[in-house]
C-alpha positions as CSV (number, residue, x, y, z in Angstrom):
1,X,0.0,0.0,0.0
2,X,2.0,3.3,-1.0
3,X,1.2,6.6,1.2
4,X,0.5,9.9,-0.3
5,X,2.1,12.8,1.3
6,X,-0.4,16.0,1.1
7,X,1.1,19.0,1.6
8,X,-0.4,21.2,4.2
9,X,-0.2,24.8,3.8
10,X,0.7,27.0,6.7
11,X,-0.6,30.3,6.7
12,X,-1.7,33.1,9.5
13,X,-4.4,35.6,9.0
14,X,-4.0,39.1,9.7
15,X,-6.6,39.6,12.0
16,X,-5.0,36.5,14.2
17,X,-1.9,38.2,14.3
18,X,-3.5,41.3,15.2
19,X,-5.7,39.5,17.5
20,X,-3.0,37.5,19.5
21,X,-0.8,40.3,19.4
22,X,-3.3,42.6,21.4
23,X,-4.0,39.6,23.8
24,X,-0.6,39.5,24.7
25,X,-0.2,43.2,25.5
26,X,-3.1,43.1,27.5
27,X,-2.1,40.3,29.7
28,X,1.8,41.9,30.3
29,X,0.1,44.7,31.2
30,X,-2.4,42.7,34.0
31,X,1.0,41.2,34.8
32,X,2.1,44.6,35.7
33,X,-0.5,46.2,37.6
34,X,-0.7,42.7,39.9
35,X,2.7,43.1,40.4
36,X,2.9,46.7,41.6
37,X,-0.4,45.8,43.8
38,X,2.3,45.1,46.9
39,X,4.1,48.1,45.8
40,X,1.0,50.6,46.0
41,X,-0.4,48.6,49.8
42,X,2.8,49.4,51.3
43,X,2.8,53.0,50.4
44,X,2.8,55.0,53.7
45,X,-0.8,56.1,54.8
46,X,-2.2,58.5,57.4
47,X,-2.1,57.4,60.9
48,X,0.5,54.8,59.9
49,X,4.2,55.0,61.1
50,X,7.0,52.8,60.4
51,X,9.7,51.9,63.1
52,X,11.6,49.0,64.8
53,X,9.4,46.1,65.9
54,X,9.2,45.3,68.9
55,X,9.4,41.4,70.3
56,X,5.8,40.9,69.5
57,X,5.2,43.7,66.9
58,X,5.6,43.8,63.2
59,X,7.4,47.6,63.6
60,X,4.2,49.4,62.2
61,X,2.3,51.8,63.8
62,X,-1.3,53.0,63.7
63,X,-2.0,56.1,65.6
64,X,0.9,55.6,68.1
65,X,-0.3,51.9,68.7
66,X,2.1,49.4,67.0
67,X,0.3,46.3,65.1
68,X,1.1,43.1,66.6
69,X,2.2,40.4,65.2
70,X,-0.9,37.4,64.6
71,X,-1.3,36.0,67.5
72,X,-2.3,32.0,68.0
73,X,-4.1,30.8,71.5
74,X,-0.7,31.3,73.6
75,X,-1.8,35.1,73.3
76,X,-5.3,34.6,75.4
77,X,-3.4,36.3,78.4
78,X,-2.2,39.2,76.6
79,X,-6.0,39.7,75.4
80,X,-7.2,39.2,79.2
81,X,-4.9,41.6,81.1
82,X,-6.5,43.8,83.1
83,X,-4.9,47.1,81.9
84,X,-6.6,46.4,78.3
85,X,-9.6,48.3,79.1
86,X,-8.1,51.6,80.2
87,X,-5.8,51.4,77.2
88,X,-8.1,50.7,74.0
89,X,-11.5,52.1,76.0
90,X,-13.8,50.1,74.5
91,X,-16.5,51.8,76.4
92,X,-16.2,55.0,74.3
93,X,-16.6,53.1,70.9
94,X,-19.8,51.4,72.7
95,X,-21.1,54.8,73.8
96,X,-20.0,56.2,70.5
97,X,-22.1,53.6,68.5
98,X,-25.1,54.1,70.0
99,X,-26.6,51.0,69.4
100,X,-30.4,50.6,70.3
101,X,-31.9,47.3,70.7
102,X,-32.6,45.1,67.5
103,X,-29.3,46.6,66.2
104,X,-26.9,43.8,64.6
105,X,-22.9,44.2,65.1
106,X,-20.9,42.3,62.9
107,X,-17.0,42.0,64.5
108,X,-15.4,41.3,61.4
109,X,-11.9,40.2,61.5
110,X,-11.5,40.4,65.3
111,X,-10.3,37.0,65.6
């Protein structure tokens, strides 16, 4: 049985070209602007200040406080000491708030 060997032409259309071309651009520049992303969150903000951690602090401040660092169950007495409440006083946010009964709170992100 003899084989036939078709030639296949190869051949690329303008508008492909054009097409795939555009496509690429488009994701280099998604590429870029997901890159930069970290660049642009780290840019210095109002109320933040940057400085030397501390042993349990990440070295960034907010409004004089510094952000600790995340903290697992070993940190429950930290959260429980006693002088918390005269050093973040809570009860002015709560007054603040004014909630009313039938109110819903939602503590997002609190832990």
């Amino acid at each position: 049985m003899a084989r036939t060997i078709v030639p296949v032409a190869c051949f690329e259309s303008t508008a492909m070209t054009e097409f795939t071309s555009s496509c690429a651009r488009a994701l280099c520049l998604l590429v870029a602007l997901w890159a930069a992303a970290p660049l642009a969150a780290h840019a210095q903000l109002p109320g933040y200040t940057a400085g030397a951690p501390s042993a349990d602090g990440i070295g960034k401040r907010y409004m004089g406080r510094e952000i600790s660092q995340v903290m697992g169950w070993q940190g429950a007495a930290w959260l429980e000491r006693e002088e918390r409440e005269k050093e973040e006083r809570t009860d002015l946010l709560l007054e603040a708030l004014e909630l009313r009964p039938g109110l819903v709170v939602a503590d997002i992100g609190a832990g």
